[in-house]
C-alpha positions, -999 to +999 in steps of 0.1 A: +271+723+368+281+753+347+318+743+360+313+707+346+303+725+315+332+745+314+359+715+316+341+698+289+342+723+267+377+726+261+379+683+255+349+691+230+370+716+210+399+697+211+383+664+196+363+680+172+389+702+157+410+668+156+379+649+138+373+674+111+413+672+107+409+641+101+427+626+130+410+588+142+416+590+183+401+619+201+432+625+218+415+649+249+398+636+276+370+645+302+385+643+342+351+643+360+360+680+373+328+697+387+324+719+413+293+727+440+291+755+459+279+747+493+266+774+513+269+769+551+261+808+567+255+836+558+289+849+536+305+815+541+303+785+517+321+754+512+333+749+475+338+715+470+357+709+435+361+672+426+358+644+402+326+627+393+343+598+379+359+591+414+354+619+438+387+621+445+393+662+453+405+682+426+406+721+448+419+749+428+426+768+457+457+759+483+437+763+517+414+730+525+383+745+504+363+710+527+359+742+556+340+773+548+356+799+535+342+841+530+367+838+499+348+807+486+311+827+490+332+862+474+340+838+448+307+823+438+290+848+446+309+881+429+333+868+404+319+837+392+293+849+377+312+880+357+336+848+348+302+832+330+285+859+313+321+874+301+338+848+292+321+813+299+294+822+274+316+832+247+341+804+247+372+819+264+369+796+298+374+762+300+375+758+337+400+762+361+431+738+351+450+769+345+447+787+376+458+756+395+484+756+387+491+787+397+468+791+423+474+755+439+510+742+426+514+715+447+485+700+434+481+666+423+454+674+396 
């Protein structure tokens, strides 16, 4: 997903900015995080944000994103896509880690 893509890119720059410095052990690492947007009606979808490696949830949000949401559809459906073509696509996201925090501070992930 263009979510997984997002997360991976930022542990790409890291370890190649570490290899051409010459620096042995890639020091970032990949968590698994992707994300699909389930929709389940018409303005309501279920985003479902998780690890691949484990599928252990890993929601950015702090309401149980498992039920549908409108915010979740408004999300995928309005902002997500401004996110991708204006930032995504030239290197200025790298997923949502940062909002998290923020947005879900007590968070395991």
């Amino acid at each position: 997903t263009a979510a997984a893509a997002a997360a991976q890119s930022k542990v790409l720059k890291h370890n190649l900015l570490a290899q051409i410095r010459g620096e042995s052990t890639p020091s970032a690492e990949y968590t698994g995080y992707t994300s699909c947007p389930l929709v389940t009606g018409k303005h309501k979808l279920v985003l479902a944000e998780f690890s691949g490696y484990t599928g252990t949830p890993q929601e950015t949000f702090f309401f149980n994103q498992a039920n549908e949401h409108a915010f979740s559809y408004w999300l995928t459906a309005d902002l997500l896509p401004e996110i991708y073509w204006n930032s995504m696509l030239k290197g200025t996201w790298s997923g949502p880690a940062p909002i998290r925090k923020f947005a879900n501070p007590t968070s395991i992930n």
